[in-house]
KOLMIKOL-528846 format. One line per 2 residues: number of its first residue (from 1); for each residue x negated, y negated, z negated of C-alpha. Coordinates in Angstrom, 3 decimals. Example, Ala and Ser with C-alpha at 12.3 -4.5 7.8 and 13.67 -1.06 7.14 Angstrom:
2
1	-12.300 4.500 -7.800; -13.670 1.060 -7.140
//
This chain:
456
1	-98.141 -113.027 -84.410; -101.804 -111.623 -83.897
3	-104.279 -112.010 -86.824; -107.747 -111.696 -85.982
5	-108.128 -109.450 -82.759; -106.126 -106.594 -83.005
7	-103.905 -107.240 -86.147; -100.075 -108.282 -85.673
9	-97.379 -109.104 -88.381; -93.944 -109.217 -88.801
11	-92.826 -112.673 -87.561; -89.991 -112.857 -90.730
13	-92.669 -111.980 -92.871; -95.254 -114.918 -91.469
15	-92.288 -117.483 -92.138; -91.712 -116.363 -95.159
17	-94.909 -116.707 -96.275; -96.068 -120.012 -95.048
19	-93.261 -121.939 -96.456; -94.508 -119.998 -99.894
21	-98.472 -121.198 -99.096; -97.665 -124.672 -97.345
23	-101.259 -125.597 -96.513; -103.254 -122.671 -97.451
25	-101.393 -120.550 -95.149; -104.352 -120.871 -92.378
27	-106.607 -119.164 -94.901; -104.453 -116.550 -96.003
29	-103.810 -115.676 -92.158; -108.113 -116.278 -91.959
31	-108.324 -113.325 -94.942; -105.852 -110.912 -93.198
33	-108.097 -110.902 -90.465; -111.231 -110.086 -92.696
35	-112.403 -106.741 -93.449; -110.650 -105.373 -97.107
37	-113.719 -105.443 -99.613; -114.831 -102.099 -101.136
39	-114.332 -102.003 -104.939; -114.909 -99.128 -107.464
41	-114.296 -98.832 -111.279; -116.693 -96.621 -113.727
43	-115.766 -94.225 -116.420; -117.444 -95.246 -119.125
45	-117.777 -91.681 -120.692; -119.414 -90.307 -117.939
47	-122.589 -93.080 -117.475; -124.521 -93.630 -114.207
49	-127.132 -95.454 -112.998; -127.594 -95.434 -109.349
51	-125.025 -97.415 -108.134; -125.161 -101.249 -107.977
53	-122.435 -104.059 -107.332; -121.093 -107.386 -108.265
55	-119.069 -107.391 -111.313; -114.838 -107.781 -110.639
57	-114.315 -111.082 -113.110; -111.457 -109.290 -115.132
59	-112.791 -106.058 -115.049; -115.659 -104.643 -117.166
61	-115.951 -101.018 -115.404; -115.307 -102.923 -112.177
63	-117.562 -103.079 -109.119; -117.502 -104.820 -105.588
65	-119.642 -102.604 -103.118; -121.682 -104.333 -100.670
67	-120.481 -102.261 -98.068; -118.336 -98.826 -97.979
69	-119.526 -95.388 -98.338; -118.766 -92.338 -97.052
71	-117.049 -91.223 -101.026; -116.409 -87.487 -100.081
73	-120.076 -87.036 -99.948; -121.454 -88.887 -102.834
75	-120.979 -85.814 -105.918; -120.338 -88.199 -108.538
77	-117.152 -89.292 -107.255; -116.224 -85.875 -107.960
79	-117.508 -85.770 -111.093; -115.352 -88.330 -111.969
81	-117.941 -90.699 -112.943; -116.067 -93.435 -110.858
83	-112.672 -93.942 -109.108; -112.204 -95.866 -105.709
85	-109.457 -98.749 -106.498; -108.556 -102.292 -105.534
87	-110.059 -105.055 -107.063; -106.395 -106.899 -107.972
89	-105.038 -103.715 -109.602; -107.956 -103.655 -112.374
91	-106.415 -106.904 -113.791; -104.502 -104.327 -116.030
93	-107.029 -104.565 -118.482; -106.230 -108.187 -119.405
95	-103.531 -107.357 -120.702; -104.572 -104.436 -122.733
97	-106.887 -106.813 -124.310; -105.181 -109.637 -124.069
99	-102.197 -108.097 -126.285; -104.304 -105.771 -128.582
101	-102.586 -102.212 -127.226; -105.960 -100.581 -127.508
103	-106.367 -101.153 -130.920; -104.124 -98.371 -132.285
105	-102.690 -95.372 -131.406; -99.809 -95.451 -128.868
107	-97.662 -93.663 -126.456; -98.034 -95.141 -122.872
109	-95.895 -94.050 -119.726; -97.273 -94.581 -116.119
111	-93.974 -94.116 -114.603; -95.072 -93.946 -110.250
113	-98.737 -92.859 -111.250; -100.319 -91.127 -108.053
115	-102.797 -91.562 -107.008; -103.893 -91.555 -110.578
117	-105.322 -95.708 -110.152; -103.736 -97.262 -112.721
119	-103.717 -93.813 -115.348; -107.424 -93.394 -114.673
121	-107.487 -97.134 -115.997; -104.901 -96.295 -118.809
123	-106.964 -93.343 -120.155; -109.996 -95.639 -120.490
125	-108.571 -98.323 -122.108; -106.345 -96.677 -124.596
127	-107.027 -95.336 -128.031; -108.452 -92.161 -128.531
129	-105.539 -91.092 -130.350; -103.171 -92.287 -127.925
131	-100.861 -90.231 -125.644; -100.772 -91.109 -121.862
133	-97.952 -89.629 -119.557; -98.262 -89.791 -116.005
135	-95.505 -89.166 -114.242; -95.246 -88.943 -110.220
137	-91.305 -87.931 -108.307; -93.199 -86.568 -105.409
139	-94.774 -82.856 -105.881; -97.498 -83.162 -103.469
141	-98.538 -86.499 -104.623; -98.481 -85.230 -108.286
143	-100.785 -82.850 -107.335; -103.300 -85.396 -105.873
145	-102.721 -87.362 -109.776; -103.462 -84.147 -111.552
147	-106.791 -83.817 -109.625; -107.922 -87.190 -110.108
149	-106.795 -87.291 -113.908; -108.833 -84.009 -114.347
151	-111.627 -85.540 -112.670; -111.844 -88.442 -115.090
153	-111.797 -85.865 -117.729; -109.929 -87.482 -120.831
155	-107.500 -84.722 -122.366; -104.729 -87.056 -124.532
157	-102.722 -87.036 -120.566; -99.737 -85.266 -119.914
159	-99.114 -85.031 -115.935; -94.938 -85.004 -115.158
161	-92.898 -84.233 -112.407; -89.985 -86.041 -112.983
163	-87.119 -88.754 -111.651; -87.269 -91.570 -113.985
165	-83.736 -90.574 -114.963; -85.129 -88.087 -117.181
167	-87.064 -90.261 -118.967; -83.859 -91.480 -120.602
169	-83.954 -88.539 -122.632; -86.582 -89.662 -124.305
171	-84.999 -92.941 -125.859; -87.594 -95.349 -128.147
173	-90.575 -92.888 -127.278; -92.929 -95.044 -125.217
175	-94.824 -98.034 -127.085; -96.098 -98.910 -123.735
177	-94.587 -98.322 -119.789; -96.042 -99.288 -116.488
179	-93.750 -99.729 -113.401; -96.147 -99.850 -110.317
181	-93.184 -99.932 -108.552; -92.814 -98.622 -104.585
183	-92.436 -101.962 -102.816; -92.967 -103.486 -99.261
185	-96.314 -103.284 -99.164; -96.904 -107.142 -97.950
187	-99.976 -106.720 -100.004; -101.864 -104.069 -98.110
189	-101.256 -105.346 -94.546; -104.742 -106.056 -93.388
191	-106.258 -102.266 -94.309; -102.934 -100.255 -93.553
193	-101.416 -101.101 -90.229; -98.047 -98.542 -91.559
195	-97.134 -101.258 -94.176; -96.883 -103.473 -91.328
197	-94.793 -101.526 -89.226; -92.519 -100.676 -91.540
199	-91.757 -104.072 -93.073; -88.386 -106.066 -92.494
201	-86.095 -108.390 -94.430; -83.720 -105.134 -94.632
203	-86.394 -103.022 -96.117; -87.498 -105.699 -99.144
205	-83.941 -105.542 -100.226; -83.470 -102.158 -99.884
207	-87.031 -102.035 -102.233; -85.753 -104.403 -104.804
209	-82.707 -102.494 -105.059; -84.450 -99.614 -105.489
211	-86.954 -100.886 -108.237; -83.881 -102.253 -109.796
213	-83.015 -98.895 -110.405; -86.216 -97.572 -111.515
215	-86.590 -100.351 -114.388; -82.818 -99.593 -115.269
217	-83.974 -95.499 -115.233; -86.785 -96.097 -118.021
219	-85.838 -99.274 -119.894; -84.094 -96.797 -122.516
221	-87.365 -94.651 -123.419; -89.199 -97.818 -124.403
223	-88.633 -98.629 -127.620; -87.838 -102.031 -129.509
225	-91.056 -104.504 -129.134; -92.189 -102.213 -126.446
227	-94.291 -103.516 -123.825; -93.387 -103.545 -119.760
229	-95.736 -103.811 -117.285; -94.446 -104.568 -113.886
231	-96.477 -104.761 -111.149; -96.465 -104.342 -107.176
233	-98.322 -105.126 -104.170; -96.553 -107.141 -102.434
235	-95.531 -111.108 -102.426; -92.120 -111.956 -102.036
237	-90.276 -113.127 -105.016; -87.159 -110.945 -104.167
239	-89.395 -107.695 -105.286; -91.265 -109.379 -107.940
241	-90.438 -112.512 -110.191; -86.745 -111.880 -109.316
243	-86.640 -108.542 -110.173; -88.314 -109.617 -113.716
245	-85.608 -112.664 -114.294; -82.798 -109.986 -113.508
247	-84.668 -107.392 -116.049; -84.563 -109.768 -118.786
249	-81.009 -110.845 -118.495; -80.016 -107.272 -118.337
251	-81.831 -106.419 -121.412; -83.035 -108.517 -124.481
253	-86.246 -109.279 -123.133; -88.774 -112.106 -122.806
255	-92.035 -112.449 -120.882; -95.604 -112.614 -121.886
257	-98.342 -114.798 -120.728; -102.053 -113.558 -120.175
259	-104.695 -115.944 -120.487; -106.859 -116.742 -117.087
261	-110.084 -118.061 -116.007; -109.749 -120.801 -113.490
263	-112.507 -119.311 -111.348; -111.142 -116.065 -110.866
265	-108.346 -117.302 -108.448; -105.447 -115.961 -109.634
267	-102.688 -117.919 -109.187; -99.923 -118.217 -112.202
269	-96.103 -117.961 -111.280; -93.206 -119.530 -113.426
271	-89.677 -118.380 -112.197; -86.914 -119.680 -114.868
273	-88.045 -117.723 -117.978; -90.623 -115.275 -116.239
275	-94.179 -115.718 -115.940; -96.182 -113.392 -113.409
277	-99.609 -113.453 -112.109; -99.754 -113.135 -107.967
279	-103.230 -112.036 -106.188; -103.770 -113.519 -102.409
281	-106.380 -112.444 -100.693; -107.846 -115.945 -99.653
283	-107.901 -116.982 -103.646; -109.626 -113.990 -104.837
285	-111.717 -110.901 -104.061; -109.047 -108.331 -103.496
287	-105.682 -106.726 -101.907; -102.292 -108.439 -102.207
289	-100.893 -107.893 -105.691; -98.080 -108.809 -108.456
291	-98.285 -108.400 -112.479; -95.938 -109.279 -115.273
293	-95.192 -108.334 -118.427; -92.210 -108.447 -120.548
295	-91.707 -107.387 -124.392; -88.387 -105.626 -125.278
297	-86.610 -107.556 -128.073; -83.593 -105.162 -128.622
299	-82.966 -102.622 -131.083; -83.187 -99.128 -129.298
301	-82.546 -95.891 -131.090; -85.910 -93.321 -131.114
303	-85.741 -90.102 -130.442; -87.260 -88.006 -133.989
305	-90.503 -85.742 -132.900; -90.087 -82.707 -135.473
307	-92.914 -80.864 -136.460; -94.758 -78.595 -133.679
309	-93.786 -74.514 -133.687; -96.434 -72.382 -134.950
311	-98.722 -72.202 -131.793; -100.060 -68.946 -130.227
313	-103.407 -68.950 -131.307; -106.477 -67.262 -129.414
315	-108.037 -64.349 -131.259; -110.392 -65.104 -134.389
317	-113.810 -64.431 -132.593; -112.254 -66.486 -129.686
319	-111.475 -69.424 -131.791; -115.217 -69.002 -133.142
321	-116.866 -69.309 -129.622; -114.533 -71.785 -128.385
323	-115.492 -74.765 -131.408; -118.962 -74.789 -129.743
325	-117.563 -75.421 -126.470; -116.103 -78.921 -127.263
327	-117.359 -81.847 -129.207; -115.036 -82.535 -133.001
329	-113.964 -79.347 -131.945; -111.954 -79.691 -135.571
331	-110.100 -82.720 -134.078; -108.459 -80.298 -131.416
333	-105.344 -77.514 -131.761; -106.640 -74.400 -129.230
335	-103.182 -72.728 -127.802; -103.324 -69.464 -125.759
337	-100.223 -69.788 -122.829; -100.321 -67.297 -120.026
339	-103.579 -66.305 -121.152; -105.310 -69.641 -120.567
341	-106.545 -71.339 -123.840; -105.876 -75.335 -124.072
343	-107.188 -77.943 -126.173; -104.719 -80.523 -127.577
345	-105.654 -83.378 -130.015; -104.152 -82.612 -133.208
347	-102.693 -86.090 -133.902; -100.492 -85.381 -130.649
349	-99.420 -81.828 -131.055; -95.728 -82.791 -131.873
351	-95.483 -85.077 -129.139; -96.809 -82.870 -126.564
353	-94.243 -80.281 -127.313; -91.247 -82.740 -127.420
355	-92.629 -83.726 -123.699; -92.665 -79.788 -122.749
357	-89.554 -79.168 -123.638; -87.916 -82.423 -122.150
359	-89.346 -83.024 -118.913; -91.252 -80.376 -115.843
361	-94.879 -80.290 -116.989; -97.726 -79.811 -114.438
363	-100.694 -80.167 -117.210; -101.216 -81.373 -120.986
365	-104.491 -81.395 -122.537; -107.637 -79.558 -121.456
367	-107.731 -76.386 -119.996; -111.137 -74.729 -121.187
369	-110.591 -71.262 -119.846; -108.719 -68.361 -119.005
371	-108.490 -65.314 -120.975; -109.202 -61.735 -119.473
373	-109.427 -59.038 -122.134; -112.041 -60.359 -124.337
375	-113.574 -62.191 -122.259; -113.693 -66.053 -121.385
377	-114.128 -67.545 -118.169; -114.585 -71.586 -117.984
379	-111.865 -73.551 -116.565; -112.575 -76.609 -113.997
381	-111.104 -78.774 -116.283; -113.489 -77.980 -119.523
383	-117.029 -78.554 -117.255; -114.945 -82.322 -115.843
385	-113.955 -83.381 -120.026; -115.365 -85.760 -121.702
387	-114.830 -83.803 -124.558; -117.295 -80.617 -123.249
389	-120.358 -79.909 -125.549; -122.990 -79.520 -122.365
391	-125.793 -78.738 -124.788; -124.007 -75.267 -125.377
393	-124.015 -73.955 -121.786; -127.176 -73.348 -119.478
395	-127.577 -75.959 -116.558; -128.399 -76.731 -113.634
397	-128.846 -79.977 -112.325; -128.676 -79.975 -108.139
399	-130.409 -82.005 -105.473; -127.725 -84.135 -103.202
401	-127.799 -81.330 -100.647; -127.431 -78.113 -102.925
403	-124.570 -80.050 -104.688; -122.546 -81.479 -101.659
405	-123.363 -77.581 -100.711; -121.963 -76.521 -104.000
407	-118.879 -78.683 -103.613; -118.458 -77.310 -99.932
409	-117.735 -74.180 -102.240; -120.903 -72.420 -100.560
411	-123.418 -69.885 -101.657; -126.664 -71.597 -103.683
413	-130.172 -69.800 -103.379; -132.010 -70.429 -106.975
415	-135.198 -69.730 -108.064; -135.010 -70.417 -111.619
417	-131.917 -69.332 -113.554; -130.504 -68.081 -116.506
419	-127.292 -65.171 -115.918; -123.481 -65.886 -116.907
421	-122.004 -68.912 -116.706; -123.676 -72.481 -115.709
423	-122.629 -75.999 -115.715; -123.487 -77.615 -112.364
425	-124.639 -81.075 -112.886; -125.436 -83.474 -110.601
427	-128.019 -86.699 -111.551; -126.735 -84.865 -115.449
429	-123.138 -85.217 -114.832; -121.073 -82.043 -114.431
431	-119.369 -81.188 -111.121; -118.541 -77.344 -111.720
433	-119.189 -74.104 -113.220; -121.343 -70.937 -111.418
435	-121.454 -67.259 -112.601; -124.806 -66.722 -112.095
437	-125.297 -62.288 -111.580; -128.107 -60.122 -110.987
439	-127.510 -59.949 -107.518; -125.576 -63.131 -106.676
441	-124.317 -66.404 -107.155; -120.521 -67.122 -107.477
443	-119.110 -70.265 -106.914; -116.147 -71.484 -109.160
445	-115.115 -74.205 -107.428; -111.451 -75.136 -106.529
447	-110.930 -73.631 -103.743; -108.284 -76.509 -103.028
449	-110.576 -78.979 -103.926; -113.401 -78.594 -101.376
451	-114.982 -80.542 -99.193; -113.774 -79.795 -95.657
453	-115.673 -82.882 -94.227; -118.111 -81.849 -91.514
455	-121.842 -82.906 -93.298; -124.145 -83.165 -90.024
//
């Protein structure tokens, strides 16, 4: 069937989904049709001014766009300062609130993490103290999560590589899992015409199967009142509600209700004992979208975190310049590994190393810089923290053309500067780091992070 002028879907899928809807399926097919709106969510530790929106209802960082930008060349999306993500998904703080998890310290696992949506969202609503893992199967799209977790800058994050398998060795660890699960993608059919082409009634089985096993994977490594947060985007009840009822009589488990405003459109589902919270796009301002949440009621063994080894510590002067280099410096453990020093929290140290010896490790904490002899040279990492005293380093705050310039990883003519190494801000939020010589200017960008976009 053709939606709007160019759009088809799956005929299954239409049936399925207008005996769901009854007479609101006209409006749903209407909102397929209709452009996807643009929505954005702030870090909070990185303020900024100059962009304006309507607020998202269940979001407080949340912001619709009047229309979409080009968001390679605005800087402060590389600064981290904001990250581009669906209205629907930002519901997750609701239940953060809702059930008090960011009032204490806890460990939280984002167990399919890339692009780094939901952990972005994780690492601003947690605790300071607490511990977020992100964990993504796929190398190449953990690599994509470790950018855009570095980018929002919060150290307590370690970034895995791992099956969810090996998260059962790890039993009673996590206070706190999310399971944005690969699904169908029903939800994301009017902005990505592959989800359409790729649906079938085979393929929602074979993804309800498959989240099946995923849940099954991590349900061990969350410990006894733990919470789950299940959530997908798509619609059908086989990869959703279903998949929640079968969860809970698997497992000692009940489901947890999260309060809603009327006005924000979300419409409430009740499926025997499960409760979830479904998103169409002709109720509210957003992409397709499923949430529930269910609390573990049975006893599970924990696995004990013994006190840290003795860390290899940087030399004694090193330590000295490195506490002015990070605000509470005292609240941080600095370890030297392959000669680059790293920041941990201190309340986490133990943690950390359980997770380093357990599961493959792409990052933990904040990588301020690498050692070379005596010498220190700023890390990426340490000018994106929120954790990086700027008032130590000299600065230099760019115009919109020297910094999309800068992030191009090209040469910048100054006129005013001071030598050695300076934090590259742009409208005062830090983008990079330059080594500024007598008789040049190097650029310390990623190399792999640059903008290949052709700016006219």
């Amino acid at each position: 069937m053709m939606v709007g002028s160019e759009m088809k879907l799956p005929e299954d899928f239409l049936k399925q989904i207008k005996g769901v809807l009854g007479d609101s399926f006209p409006d749903f097919l209407n909102s397929i049709g209709q452009a996807a709106p643009t929505s954005i969510r702030l870090n909070h530790h990185k303020p900024i001014s100059s962009i304006a929106g309507k607020p998202v209802p269940w979001c407080s960082t949340g912001l619709y766009l009047g229309d979409r930008p080009v968001f390679t060349l605005d800087p402060l999306f590389h600064a981290g300062a904001y990250y581009v993500q669906e209205a629907s998904s930002m519901f997750l703080e609701q239940v953060f609130l809702h059930l008090g998890l960011a009032s204490k310290p806890i460990r939280i696992l984002d167990v399919s993490a890339a692009p780094g949506g939901k952990s972005t969202h994780l690492a601003s609503l947690m605790h300071q103290d607490s511990l977020l893992v992100a964990n993504e199967v796929i190398r190449s799209r953990a690599t994509i999560l470790e950018e855009n977790l570095i980018k929002w800058g919060v150290g307590n994050v370690v970034i895995t590589n791992n099956d969810p398998e090996s998260f059962q060795k790890l039993p009673g660890f996590f206070d706190v899992m999310v399971v944005d699960a690969p699904c169908s993608g029903e939800g994301l059919f009017r902005k990505d015409p592959e989800s359409r082409n790729e649906w079938s009634e085979e393929n929602v089985h074979l993804c309800s199967k498959r989240q099946r096993r995923i849940l099954s994977d991590v349900w061990p490594s969350l410990k006894s009142n733990g919470i789950l947060i299940y959530c997908t985007c798509t619609y059908n009840p086989q990869e959703n509600e279903e998949n929640m009822q079968w969860l809970s009589e698997q497992h000692d488990a009940e489901s947890l209700s999260i309060p809603l405003q009327n006005h924000w459109g979300i419409e409430k589902i009740s499926y025997k004992t499960i409760t979830g919270y479904r998103f169409y796009p002709h109720k509210v301002k957003g992409e397709g979208f499923f949430i529930s949440v269910i609390k573990k009621n049975s006893f599970q063994d924990e696995v004990p975190i013994r006190t840290k080894r003795k860390p290899v510590l940087p030399p004694a002067t090193i330590l000295d310049e490195l506490s002015r280099w990070l605000n509470h410096s005292e609240n941080f453990t600095f370890e030297l590994i392959d000669n680059y020093v790293i920041a941990y929290a201190n309340a986490l140290t133990g943690e950390i190393d359980k997770l380093n010896n357990t599961l493959r490790v792409i990052r933990s904490g904040t990588t301020l810089a690498n050692l070379k002899g005596h010498k220190l040279i700023p890390e990426h990492a340490l000018a994106l923290s929120t954790t990086i005293n700027k008032q130590h380093f000299p600065s230099l705050d760019l115009s919109l053309n020297q910094a999309l310039a800068f992030l191009r990883k090209e040469s910048i003519i100054l006129t005013e500067y001071v030598k050695g190494y300076t934090l590259v801000t742009y409208q005062s939020q830090p983008i990079g780091w330059m080594n500024i010589l007598d008789n040049r200017v190097n650029n310390l960008y990623p190399k792999t992070w640059r903008i290949r976009m052709q700016i006219d």
